[in-house]
N, C-alpha and C positions, 0 to 999 in steps of 0.2 A: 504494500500500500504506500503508495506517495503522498508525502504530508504537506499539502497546504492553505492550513488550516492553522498560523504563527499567532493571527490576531485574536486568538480567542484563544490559544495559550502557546508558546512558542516549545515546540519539540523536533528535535528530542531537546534533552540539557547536556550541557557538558558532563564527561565523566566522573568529576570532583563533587558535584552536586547527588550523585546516585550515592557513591562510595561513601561520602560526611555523612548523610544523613542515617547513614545504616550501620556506621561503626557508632556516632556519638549517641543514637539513640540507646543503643544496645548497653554502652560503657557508662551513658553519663543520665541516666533518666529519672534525674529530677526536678522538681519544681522550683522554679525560680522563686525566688522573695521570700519562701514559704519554713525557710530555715535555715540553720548554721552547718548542716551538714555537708560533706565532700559535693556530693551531687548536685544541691541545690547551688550549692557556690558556683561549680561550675556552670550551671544550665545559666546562670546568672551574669557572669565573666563573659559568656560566649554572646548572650543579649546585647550587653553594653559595645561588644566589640562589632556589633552588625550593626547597631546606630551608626557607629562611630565611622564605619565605611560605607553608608547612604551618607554621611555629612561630607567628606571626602569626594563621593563619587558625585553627588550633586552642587557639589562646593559654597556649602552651608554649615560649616562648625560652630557658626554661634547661635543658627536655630534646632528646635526640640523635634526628638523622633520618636513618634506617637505609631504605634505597631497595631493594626487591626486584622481580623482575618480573611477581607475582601476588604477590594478599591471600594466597591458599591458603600460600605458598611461607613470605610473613610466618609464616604460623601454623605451621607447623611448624619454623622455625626457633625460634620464642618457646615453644613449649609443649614441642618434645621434650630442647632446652636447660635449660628448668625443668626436667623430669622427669632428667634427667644430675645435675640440681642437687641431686636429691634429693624432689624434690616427688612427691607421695602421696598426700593428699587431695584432690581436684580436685572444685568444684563447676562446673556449665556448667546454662546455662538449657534449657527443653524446646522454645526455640527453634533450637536451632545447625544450621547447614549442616556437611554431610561435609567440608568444609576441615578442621573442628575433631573431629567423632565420629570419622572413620576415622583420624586421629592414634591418638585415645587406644583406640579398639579395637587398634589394631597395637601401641600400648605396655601395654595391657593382658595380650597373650598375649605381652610380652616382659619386664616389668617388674609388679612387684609395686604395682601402684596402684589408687586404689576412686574408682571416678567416680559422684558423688551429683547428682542434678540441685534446682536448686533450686525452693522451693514456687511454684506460680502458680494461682492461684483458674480455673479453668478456664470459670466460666460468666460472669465479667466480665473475664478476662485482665490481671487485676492480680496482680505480684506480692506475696506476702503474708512481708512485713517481720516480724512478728513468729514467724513459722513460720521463717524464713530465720536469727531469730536464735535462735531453737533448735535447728535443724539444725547450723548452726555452733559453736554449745554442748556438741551430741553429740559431734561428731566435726570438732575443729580443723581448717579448709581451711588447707592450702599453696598453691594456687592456684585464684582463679575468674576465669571464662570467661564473658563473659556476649556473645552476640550484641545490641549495642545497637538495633537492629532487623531482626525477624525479615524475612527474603529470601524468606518464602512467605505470610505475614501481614499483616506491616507492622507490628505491634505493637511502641510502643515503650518500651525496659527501663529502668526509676530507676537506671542505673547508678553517681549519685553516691552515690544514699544505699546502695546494696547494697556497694559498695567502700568506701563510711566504716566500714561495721560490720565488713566483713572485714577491714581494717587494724586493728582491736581484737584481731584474733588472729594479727597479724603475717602476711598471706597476701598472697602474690603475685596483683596484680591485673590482668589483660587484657579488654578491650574492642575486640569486632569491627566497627570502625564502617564495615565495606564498606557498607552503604547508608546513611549517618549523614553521613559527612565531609562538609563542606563544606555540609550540608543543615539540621542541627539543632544550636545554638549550643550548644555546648559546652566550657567548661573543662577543656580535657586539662592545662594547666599545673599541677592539683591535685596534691598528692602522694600522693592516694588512687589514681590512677591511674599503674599502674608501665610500662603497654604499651597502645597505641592503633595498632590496624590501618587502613590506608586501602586502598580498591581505585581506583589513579586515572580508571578507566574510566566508573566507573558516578558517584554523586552528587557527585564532582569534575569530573566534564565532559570528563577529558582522554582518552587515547588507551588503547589493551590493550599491555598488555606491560610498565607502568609501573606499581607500589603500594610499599607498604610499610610502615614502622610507627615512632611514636615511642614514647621508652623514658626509663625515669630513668637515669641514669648508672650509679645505686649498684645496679641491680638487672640486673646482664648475668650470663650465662651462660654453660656454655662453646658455642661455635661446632660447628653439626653441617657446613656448608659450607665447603669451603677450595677455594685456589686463590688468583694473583694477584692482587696488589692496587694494584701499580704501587708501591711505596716496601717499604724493606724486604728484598729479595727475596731476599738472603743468609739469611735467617730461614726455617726449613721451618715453623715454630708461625703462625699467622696473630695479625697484629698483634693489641695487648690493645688498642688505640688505638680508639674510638669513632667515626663509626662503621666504619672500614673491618673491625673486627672481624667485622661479619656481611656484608661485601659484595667477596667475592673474583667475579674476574671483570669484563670490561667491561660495565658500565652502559648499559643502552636509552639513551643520549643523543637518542634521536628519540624515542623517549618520553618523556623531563623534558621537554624541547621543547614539545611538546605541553599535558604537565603545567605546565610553568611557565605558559604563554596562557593555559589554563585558568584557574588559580588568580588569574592576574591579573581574567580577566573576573569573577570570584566576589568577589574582595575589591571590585573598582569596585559590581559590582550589587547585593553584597550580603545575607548569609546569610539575613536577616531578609525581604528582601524576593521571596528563592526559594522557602524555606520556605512564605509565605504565597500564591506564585500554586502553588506544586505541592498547599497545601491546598484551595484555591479549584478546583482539575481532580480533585482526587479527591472534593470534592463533587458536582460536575457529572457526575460519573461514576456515583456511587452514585447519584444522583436519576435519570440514566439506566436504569440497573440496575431500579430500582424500577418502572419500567414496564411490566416484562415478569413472568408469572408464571413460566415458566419455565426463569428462571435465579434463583439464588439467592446471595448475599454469605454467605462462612464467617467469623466470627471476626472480622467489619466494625464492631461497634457495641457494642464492651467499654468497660470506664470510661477505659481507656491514651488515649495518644496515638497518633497512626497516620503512617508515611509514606504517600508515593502506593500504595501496594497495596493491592487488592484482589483476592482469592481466591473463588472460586464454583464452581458445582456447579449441570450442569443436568438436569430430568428426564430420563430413562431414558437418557441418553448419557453414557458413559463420556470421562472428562478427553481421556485419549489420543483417544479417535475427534474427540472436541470442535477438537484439536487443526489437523487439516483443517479440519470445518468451517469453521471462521473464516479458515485459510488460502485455501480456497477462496473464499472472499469477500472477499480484500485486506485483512485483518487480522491481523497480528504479534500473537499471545497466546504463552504459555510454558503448556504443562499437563504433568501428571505432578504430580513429588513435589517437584522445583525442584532436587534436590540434597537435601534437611532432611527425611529420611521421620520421625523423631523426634517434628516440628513437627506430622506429618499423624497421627502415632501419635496422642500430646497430643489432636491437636484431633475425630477419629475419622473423617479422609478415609485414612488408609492403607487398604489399599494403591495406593488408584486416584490418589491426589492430587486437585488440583485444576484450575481452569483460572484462570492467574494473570494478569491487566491493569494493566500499571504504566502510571504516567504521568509526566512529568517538566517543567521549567518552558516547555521546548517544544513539549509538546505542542498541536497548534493547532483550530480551530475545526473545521477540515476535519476530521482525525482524526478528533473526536467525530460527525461527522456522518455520516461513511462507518462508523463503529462503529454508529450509529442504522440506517442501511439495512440492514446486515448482520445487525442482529439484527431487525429487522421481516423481511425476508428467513426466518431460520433461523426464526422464529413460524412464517410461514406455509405455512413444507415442513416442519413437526415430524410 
């Protein structure tokens, strides 16, 4: 089976990620915070040391790393805390995954808030900076949301310069970089950025069940999640203490695990030099693509920048049926809407979606090749 299928979790993972997480489980299985014994110290030691290389690898050592066990869970602790906080104005790009829309549609019918999406020139897929900064003129955002790359696109957001102009109006800033981290070099240490999501699964390499987000200090919320937190525990309010503020509950410690190998292999190989074989496969991909007439790239060749995704649309077959297809030919695709029907609204694949091919720094030669047969294959029975 050829995998590609990156944007909804990137496999395989590197070697070091399989082998940590099945020795330290086995050797070190305990509960972090939870006591003074060998085990917990360790399980505890090794926590501290995977913040400390997302602060590094995002280049943020003087913001907090708040660990949850989905990006999704990140987002609704960040945004429905904002919205407790008082936030009202909310801008989100017309890219967002339901992580982020069916938050704010459920705070919508419960909470007096006006969700404005920001401008995006729709026939070259560039945000338009000076449209954005008269939207923001009309009507002061308290919080933007920008999906740093879209999960059904690949299209990727200026998120530095769109949070510079919104810190002119004092607004809380959040950037989803589930398909970003660890992918595309970015400055989360600025102080334009108040909250950065990770998904450890997908372009950090590490395992499911492991994400979460960094944050500035001075911009926390209150707490929609309580529960244990190992210290404290005389206390019914959950610590103001950073970050166990947002992480009641035992910790995936076989997911850091995972996550820590991960991150280690990314800082040795290098962000620069991932980014550039995962562009090098979505070339090869697209030049692929191009040889057939009957499939077609949506939203592939705007002025932005792109992760490995690519989106298409083939004649007279619907995404969904598409979706066999290629399963019956030993290829892993995602079709539908991806989760982001918003993205497909915008781009005018709703309601069918698309049929989505990610690739990631794994992807191998075979892959590509078994994707050639299968689509000379799907030519010749259309």
């Amino acid at each position: 089976m050829a995998y590609f299928d990156n944007a909804a979790t990137t496999y395989p993972k590197p070697e070091s990620v399989y082998d940590f997480m099945d020795a330290f489980y086995r050797y070190n299985g305990g509960n972090a915070g939870r006591g003074h014994y060998k085990q917990a110290e360790s399980a505890g030691k090794l926590i501290d040391e995977t913040r400390m290389m997302i602060q590094t690898l995002l280049h943020c050592p003087a913001k907090q790393v708040v660990f949850e066990p989905t990006a999704t869970i990140s987002l609704n602790v960040i945004i429905q805390g904002n919205i407790l906080n008082g936030a009202k104005n909310i801008y989100i790009s017309p890219f967002e995954h339901n992580a982020v829309t069916r938050i704010l549609h459920h705070s919508q019918v419960n909470n007096d808030i006006i969700v404005n999406k920001l401008s995006v020139d729709k026939e070259n897929l560039t945000y338009n900076i000076e449209k954005i900064r008269y939207q923001f003129e009309e009507c002061k955002p308290d919080l933007v949301i920008i999906s740093h790359a879209s999960n059904a696109f690949g299209v990727i957001a200026p998120i530095e310069q769109i949070f510079g102009i919104a810190k002119e109006y004092k607004a809380r800033t959040l950037a989803d970089m589930s398909q970003t981290a660890g992918l595309v070099d970015v400055n989360v240490g600025l102080e334009t950025f108040d909250y950065a999501v990770f998904a450890g699964h997908k372009t950090l390499y590490g395992p499911t069940g492991i994400s979460g987000f960094v944050m500035n200090s001075n911009a926390d919320f209150p707490a929609i999640l309580f529960g244990g937190t190992g210290f404290d525990s005389a206390n019914q309010e959950m610590p103001k203490t950073l970050p166990q503020k947002y992480e009641g509950g035992t910790l995936n410690i076989a997911g850091v695990a995972g996550l820590h190998a991960a991150l280690k292999w990314i800082l040795e190989t290098g962000t620069n030099r991932i980014w550039h074989k995962e562009q090098e496969h979505r070339k090869r991909l697209l030049e692929i693509l191009s040889n057939y007439d009957f499939i077609h790239p949506v939203g592939a060749d705007g002025k932005s920048k792109y992760v490995g995704i690519v989106s298409c649309l083939m004649d007279d077959i619907s995404s969904d049926s598409a979706g066999n297809i290629f399963n019956e030919r030993g290829i892993s695709v995602r079709t539908g809407l991806e989760c982001a029907p918003i993205a497909h609204q915008f781009m005018g694949t709703f309601p069918s979606g698309t049929i989505r091919i990610s690739i990631s720094y794994f992807t191998t030669d075979k892959d590509f090749e078994e994707l050639i047969e299968a689509l000379d294959d799907i030519e010749n029975n259309l």
